[in-house]
C-alpha positions in Angstrom: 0.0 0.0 0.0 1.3 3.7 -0.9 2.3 6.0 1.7 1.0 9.3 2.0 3.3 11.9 2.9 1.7 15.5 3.2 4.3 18.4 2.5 3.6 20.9 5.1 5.2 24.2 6.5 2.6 27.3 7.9 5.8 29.3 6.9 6.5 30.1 3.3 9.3 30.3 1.2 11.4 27.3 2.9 11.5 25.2 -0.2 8.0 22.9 0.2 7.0 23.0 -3.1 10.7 22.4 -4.4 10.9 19.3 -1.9 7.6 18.0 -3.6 8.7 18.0 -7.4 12.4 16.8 -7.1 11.7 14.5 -3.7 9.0 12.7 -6.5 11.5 12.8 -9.3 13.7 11.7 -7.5 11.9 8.3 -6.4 10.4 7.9 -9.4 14.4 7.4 -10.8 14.4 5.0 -8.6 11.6 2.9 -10.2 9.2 3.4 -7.3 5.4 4.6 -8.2 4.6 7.9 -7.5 2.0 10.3 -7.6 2.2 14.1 -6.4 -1.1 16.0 -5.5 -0.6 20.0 -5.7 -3.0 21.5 -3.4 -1.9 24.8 -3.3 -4.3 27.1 -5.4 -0.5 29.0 -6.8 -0.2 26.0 -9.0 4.2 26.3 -8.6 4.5 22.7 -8.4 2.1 21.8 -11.6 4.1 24.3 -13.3 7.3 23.0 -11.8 6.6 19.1 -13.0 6.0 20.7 -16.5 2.6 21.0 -16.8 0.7 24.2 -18.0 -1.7 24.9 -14.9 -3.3 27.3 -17.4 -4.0 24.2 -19.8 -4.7 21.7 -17.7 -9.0 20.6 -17.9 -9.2 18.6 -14.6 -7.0 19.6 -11.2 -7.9 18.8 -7.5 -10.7 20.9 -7.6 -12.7 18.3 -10.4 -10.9 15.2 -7.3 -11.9 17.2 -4.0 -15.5 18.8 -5.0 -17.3 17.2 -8.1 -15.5 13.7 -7.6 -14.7 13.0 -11.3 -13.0 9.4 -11.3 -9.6 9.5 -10.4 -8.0 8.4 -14.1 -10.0 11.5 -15.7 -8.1 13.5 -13.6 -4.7 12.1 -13.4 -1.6 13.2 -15.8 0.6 10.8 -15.9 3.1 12.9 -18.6 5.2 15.4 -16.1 9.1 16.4 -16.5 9.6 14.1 -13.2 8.2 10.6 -14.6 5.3 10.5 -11.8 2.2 11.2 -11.9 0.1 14.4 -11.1 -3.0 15.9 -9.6 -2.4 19.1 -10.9 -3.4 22.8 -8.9 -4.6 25.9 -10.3 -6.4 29.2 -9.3 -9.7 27.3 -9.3 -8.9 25.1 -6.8 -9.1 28.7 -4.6 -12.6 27.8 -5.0 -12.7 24.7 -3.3 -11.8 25.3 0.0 -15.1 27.0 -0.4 -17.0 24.6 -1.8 -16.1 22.2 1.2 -17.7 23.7 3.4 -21.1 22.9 2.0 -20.2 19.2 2.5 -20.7 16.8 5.3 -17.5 15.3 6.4 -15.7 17.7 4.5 -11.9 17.1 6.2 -11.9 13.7 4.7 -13.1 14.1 1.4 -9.1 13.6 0.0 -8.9 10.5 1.7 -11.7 8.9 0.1 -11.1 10.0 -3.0 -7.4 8.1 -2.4 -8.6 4.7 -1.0 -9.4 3.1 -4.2 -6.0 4.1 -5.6 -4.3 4.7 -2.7 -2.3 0.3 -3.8 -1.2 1.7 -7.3 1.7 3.8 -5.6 4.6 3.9 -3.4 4.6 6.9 -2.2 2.1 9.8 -2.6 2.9 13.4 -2.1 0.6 16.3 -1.2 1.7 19.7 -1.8 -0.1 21.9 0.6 -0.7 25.4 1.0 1.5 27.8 3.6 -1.6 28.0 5.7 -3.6 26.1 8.0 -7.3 26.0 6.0 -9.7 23.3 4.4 -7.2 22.3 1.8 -4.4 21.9 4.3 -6.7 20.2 7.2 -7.6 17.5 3.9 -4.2 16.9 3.0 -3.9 15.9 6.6 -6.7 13.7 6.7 -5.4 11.8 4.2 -1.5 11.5 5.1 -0.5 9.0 7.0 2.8 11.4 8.5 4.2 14.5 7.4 7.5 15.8 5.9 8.7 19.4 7.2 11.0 21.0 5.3 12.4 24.4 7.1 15.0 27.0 6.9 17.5 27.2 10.1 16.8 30.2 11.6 14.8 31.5 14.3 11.5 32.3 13.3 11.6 28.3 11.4 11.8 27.1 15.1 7.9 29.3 16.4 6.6 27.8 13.2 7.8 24.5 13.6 6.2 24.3 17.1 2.9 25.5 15.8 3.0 23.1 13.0 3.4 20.3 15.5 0.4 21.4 17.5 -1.7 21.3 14.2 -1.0 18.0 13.5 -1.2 17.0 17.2 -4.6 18.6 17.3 -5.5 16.9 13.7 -4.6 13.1 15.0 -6.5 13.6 18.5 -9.7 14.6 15.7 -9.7 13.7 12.1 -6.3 11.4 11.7 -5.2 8.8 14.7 -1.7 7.8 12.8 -0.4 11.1 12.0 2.8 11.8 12.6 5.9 13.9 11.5 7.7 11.4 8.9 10.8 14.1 8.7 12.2 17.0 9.0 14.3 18.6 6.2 17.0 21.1 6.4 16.2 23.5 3.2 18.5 26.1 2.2 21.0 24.9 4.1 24.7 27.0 4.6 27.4 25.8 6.8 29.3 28.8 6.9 26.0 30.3 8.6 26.8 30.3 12.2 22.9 30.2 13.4 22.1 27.5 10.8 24.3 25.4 12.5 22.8 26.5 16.2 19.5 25.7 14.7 20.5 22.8 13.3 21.9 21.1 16.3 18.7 22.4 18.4 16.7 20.5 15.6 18.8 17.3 16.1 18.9 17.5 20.0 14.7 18.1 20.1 13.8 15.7 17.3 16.7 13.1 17.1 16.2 10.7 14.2 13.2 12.8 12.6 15.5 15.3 11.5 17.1 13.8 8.1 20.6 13.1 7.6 20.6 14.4 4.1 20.7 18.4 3.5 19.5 20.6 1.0 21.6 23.2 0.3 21.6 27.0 -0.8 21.7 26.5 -5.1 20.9 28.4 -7.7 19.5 25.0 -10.4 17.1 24.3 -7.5 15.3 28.0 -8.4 15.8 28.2 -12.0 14.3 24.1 -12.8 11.2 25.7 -11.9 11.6 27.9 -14.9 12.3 25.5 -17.1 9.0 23.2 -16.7 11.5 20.4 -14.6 13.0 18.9 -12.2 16.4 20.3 -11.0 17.6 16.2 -12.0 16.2 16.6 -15.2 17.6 20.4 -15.5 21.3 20.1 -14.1 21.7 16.3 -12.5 25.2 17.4 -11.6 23.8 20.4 -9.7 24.0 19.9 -5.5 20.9 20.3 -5.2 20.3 17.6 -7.6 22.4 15.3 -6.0 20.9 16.6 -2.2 17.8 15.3 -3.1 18.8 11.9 -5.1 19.9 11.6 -1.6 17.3 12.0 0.5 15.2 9.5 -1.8 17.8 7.3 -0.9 17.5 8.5 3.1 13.9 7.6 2.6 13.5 4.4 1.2 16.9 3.0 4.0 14.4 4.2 6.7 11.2 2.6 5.0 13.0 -0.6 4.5 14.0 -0.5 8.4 10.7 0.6 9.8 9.0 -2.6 7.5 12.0 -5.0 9.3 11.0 -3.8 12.7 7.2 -4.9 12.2 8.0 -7.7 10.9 10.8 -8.4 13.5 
């Protein structure tokens, strides 16, 4: 059964969206199955995986509000090799339309469980704010992946991320739990990146990934360029960084299955 991994960060700007597309790509190199869901009404990672979000005739607004079946939906043609549930400005409208609806923070997850077998992993791209869309994405995860900057004002929103989701499994979502955290835009020479860094490690221990993503400049122009940053420049670091952490993932996937069956 695919596991669903909900991209989240209340924050903006610490590299979500950029996680999403070349975390996916990057699996999907390694022959796994994968499908991204872009939430967020801005559309960056439909654009990002090479896909017109001013083109495209079905996005999660047709999945979440009108249930059209899955594989009218779906594109399975992106820059990364996985397959999409593409965003656009109309899915602005759903977050409105949910409200109409009776059990309206689950509607995602059904709208998963009969596909939920035909992929490895699933990522949800959410929005950089707590509302319907987020609260759905959620629902439907069964952990989620933080990527953050180390600095300061990363560590307030951090905590009041993890009091969403605490809040969100005592009502909606019983398993949910942080799968990792990710260091984004990552510099060394930084003296309170490091400091935050090591506070991140001491709090969190083995959530906190090994793998980095650094500071680099073919991680902000793939976007551009309608594709992944492997696809763009697979020599770049920030190629390589997140090759990595696909690598990081499926080591700690392997281990977790061993321990249940141990």
């Amino acid at each position: 059964m695919g596991k669903v991994i909900a991209v989240a960060n209340q924050k903006g700007g610490v590299g979500k969206t950029t996680t999403c597309v070349n975390l996916a790509a990057s699996l999907a190199a390694t022959k796994r199955k994968v499908l991204l869901i872009d939430l967020d009404p801005q559309g960056n990672a439909t654009m990002g995986s090479g896909v017109d979000k001013y083109e495209v005739e079905n996005t999660a607004y047709e999945l979440l509000v009108e249930e059209k079946p899955f594989d009218d939906i779906v594109v399975k043609d992106t820059a990364g090799k996985y397959d999409l549930i593409a965003s656009n400005g109309d899915v602005t409208a759903a977050e409105i339309k949910l409200m109409e609806f009776f059990a309206r923070e689950v509607r995602l997850r059904n709208a998963l469980a009969p596909i939920k077998d035909q992929y490895d992993y699933i990522f949800i791209d959410c929005p950089p704010s707590l509302n319907m869309l987020t609260v759905n994405a959620m629902s439907a995860a069964d952990s989620v992946l933080v990527p953050m900057q180390c600095e300061y004002f990363a560590l307030e929103g951090l905590t009041a991320l993890i009091d969403t989701i605490t809040k969100l499994a005592a009502v909606v979502n019983p398993g949910l739990g942080i799968e990792g955290i990710l260091r984004t835009m990552y510099d060394p020479r930084n003296r309170l990146s490091n400091d935050v860094s090591d506070q991140l490690k001491q709090h969190f221990g083995d959530k906190v990934y090994r793998t980095v993503i650094p500071r680099n400049v073919r991680l902000a122009e793939a976007p551009s360029f309608g594709a992944p940053a492997m696809y763009y420049d697979k020599s770049s670091a920030g190629a390589k960084a997140y090759l990595a952490l696909a690598g990081e993932m499926i080591r700690r996937s392997e281990q977790n299955i061993q321990v249940k069956r141990a």
